[in-house]
Backbone as numpy.savetxt, mean C-alpha at the origin, in Angstrom:
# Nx Ny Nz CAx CAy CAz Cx Cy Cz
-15.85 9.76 3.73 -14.61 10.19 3.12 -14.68 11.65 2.68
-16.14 12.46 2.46 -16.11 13.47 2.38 -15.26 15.05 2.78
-15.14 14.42 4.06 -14.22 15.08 4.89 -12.72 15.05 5.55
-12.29 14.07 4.54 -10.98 13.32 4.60 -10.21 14.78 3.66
-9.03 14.83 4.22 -8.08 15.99 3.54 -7.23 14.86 2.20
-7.10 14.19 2.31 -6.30 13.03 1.44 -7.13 13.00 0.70
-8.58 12.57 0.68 -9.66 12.20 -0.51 -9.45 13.40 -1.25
-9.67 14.46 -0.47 -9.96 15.40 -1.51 -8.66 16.20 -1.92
-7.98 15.94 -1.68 -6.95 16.41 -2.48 -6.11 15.03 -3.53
-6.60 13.78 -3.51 -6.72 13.11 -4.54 -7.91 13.13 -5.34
-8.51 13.36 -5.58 -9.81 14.16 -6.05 -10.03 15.00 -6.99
-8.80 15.77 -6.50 -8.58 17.23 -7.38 -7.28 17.35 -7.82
-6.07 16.59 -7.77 -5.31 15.44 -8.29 -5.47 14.51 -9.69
-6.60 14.08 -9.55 -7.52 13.20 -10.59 -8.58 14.24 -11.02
-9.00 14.98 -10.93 -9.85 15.99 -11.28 -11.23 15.01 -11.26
-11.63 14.68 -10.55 -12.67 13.93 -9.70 -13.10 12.51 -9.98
-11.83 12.00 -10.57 -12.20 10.44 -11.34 -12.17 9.50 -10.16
-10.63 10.06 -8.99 -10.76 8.73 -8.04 -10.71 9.49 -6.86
-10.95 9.16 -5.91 -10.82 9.27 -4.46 -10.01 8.58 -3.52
-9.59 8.58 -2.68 -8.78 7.49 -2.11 -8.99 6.40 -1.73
-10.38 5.76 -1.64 -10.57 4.03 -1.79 -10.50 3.93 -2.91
-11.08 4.66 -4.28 -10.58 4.42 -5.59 -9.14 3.86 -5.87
-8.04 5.07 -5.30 -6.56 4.58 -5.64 -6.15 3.60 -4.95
-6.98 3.69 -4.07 -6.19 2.39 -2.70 -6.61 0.94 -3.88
-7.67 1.05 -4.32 -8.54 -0.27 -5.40 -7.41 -0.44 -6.22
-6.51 0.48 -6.53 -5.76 0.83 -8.05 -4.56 0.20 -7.68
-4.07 0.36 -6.32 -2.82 0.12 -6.10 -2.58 -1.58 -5.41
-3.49 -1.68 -5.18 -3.80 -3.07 -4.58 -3.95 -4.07 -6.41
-4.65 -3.30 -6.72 -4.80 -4.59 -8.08 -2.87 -4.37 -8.58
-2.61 -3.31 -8.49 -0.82 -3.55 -8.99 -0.23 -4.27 -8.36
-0.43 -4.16 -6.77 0.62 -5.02 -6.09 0.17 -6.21 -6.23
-1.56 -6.83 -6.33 -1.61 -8.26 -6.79 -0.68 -8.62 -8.05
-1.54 -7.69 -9.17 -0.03 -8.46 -10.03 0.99 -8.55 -10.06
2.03 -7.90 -9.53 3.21 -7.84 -9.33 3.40 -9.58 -8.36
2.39 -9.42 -7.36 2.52 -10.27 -6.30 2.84 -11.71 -7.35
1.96 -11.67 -8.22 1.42 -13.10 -9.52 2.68 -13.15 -10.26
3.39 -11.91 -10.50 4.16 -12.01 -11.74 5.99 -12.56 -10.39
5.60 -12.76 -9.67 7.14 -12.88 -9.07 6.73 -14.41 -8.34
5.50 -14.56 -8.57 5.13 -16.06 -8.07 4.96 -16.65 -7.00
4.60 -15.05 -6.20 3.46 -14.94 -4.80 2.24 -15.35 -4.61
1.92 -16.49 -4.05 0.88 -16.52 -3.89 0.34 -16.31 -2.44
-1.64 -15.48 -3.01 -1.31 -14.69 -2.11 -3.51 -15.15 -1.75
-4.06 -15.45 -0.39 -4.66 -16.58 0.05 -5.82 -15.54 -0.20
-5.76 -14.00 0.20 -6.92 -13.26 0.29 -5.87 -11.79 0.23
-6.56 -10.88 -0.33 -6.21 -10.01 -1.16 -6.99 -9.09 -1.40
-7.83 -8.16 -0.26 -9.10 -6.82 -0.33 -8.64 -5.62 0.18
-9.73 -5.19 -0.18 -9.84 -3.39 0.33 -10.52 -3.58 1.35
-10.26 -3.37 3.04 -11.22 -2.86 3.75 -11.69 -1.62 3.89
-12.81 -1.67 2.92 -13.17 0.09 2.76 -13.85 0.85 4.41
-14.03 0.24 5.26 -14.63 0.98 6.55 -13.59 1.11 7.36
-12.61 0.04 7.28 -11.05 0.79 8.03 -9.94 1.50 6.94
-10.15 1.60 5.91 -9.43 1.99 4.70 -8.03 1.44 4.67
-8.12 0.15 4.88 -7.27 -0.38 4.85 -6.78 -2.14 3.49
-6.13 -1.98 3.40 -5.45 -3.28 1.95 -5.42 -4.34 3.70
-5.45 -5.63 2.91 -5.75 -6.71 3.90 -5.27 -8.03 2.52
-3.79 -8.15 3.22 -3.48 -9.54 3.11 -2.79 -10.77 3.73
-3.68 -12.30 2.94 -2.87 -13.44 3.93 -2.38 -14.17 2.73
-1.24 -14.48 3.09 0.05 -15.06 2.02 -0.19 -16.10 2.44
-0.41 -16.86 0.83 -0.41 -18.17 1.11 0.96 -18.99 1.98
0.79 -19.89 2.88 1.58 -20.41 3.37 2.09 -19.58 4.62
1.36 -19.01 5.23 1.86 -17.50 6.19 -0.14 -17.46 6.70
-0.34 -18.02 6.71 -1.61 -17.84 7.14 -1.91 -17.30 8.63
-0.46 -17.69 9.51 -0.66 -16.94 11.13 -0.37 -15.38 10.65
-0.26 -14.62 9.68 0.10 -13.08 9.19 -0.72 -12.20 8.92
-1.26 -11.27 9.59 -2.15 -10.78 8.51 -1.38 -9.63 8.50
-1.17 -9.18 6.89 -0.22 -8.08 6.44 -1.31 -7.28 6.12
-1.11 -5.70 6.45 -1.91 -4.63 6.33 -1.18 -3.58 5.28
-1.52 -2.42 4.55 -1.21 -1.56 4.39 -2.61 -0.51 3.86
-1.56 1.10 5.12 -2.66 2.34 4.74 -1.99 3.30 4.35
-2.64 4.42 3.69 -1.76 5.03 3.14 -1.19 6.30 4.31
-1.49 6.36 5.18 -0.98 6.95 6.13 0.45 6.43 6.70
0.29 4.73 6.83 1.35 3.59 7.70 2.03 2.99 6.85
1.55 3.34 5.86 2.74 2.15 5.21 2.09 0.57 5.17
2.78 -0.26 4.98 2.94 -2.15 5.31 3.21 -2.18 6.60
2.98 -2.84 7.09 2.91 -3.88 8.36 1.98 -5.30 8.74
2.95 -6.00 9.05 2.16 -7.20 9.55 1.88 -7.39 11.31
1.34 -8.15 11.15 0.51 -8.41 12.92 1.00 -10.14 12.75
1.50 -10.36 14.03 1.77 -12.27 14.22 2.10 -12.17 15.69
0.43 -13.04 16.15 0.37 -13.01 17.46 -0.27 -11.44 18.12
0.50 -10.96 18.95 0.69 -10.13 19.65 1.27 -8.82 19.10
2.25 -8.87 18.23 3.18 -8.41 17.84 3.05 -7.48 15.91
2.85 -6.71 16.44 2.93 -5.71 14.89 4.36 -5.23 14.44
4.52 -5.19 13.59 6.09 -4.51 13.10 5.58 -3.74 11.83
6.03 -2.63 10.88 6.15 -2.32 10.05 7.34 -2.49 9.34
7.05 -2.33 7.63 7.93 -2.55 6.45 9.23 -1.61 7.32
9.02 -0.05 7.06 9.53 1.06 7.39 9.55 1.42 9.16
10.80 2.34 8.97 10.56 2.73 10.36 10.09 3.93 10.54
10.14 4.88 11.66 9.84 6.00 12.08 10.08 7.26 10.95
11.29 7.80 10.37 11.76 8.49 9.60 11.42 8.23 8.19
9.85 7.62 7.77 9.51 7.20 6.56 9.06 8.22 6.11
9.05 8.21 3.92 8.11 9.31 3.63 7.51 8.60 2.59
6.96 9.51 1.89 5.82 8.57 1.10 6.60 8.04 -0.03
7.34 7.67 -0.58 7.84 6.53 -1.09 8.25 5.42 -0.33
8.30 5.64 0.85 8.58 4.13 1.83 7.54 3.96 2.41
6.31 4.96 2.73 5.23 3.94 3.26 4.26 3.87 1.93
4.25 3.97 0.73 3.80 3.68 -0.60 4.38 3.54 -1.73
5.20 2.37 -1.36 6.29 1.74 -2.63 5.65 1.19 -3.72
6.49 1.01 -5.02 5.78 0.74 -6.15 5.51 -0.49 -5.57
4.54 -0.98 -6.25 3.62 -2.39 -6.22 5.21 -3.33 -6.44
5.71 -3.37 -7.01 6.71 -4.44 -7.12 7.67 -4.83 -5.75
7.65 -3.52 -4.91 8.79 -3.06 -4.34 7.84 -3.93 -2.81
6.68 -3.84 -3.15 5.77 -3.97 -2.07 5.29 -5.78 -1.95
5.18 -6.07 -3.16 5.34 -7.70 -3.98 6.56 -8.32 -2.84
7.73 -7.65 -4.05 8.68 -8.56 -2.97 8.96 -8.86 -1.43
8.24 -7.06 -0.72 7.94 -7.86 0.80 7.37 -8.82 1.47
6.31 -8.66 0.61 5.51 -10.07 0.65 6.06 -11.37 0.47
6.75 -11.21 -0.55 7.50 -12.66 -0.87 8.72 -12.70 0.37
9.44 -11.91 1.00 10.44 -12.20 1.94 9.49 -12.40 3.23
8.22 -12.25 3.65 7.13 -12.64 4.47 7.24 -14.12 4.18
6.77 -14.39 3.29 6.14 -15.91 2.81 7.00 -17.08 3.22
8.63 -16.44 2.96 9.45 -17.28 3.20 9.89 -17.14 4.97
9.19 -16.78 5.73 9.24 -17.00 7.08 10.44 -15.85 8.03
10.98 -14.52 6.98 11.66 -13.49 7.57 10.10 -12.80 8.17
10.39 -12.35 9.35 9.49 -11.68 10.25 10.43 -10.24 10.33
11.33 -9.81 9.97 12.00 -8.76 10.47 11.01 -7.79 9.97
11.18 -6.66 10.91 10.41 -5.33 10.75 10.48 -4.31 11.96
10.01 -3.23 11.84 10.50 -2.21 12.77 9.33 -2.05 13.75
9.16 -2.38 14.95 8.40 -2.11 16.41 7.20 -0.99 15.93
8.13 0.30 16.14 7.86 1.64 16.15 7.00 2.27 14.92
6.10 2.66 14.85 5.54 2.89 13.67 5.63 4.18 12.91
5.77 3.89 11.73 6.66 5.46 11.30 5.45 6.47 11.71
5.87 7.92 11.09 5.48 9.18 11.78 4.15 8.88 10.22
3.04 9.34 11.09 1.84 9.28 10.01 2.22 10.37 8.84
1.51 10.32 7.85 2.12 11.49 6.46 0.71 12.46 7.14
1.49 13.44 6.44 0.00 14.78 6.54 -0.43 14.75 5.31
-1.89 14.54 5.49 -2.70 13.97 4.13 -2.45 15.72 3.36
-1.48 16.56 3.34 -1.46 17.46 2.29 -0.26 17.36 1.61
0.33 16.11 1.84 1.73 15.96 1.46 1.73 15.45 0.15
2.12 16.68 -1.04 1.87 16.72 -2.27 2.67 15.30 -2.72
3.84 14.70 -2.14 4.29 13.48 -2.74 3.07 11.82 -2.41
2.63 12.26 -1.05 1.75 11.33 -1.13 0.77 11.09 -1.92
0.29 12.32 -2.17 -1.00 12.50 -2.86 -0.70 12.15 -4.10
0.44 12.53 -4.84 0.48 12.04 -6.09 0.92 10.55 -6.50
1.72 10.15 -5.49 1.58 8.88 -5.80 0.52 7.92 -5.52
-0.20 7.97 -4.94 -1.55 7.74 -4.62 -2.56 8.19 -6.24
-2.40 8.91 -6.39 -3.05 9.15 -7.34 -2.56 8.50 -8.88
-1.30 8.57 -8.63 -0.92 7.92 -9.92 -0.81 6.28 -9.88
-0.54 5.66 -8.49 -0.91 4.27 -8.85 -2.65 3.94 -8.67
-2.82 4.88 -8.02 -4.58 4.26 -8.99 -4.89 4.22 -9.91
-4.48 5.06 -10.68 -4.47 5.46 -12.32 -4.03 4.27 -13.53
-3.27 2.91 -12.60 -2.56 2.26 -13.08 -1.23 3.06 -14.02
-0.76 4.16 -13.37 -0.11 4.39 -14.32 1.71 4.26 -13.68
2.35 4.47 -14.07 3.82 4.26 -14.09 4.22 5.35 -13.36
4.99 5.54 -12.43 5.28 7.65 -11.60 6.84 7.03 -12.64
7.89 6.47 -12.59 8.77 6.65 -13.20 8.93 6.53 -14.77
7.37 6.55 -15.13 7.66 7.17 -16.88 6.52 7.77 -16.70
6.18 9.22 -16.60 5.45 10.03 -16.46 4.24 9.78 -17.81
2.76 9.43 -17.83 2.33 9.35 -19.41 2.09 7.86 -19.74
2.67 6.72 -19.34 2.73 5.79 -19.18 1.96 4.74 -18.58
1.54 3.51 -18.72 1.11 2.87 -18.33 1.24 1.45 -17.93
1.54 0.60 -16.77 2.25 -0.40 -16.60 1.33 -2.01 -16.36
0.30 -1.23 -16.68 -0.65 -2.68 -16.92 -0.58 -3.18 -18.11
């Protein structure tokens, strides 16, 4: 990760507390709870830190495996077939929605909607100051819409 442009400019963002498997750790424990607090249940729920990727299977959805990176956004895989949350024209609030926003996709998964977009949005450029900060601030556990704040 040393040489990742995203790490290190979350890095220096956080002034060297997290890195980007750090926030990815940060943002994944939000969207679990969120997932808990709307009454998702959810079968397996990790960080794959060597593909840097979030990895989940919803209970009851077990043919799914739902992904999200911070480059792509959400997307699930069933079968053959990948779709993403977002489409092509995404920016980093649609391929890194608040944990709640990201919860409830999950929950419209669970209940057997497959809709999603083919095409996979346009990757972010890891210098894209909105990514980076939100990235940085949901690792932080902290709130981006009450600046100071904390939503754990």
């Amino acid at each position: 990760m040393n040489g990742d442009p995203l790490d290190r400019h979350v890095r220096d963002r956080t002034e060297g507390r997290l890195g980007t498997v750090d926030a990815m750790a940060g943002y994944l424990d939000d969207v679990r709870e969120a997932a808990r607090a709307m009454e998702i249940e959810l079968d397996t729920a990790r960080l794959n830190r060597q593909r840097m990727t979030v990895e989940i299977v919803i209970s009851g959805a077990p043919e799914l495996t739902v992904e999200w990176t911070p480059y792509l956004g959400w997307s699930f895989t069933e079968g053959n077939r990948r779709c993403y949350r977002v489409g092509q024209e995404a920016d980093a609030a649609a391929l890194l929605p608040d944990p709640d926003e990201a919860a409830g996709w999950l929950g419209v998964l669970a209940t057997g909607d497959r809709t999603g977009h083919v095409e996979q949005p346009m990757p972010l450029d890891p210098d894209d100051a909105a990514l980076v900060e939100r990235l940085a601030t949901f690792g932080q556990g902290s709130d981006p819409h009450t600046p100071g704040t904390d939503h754990a």
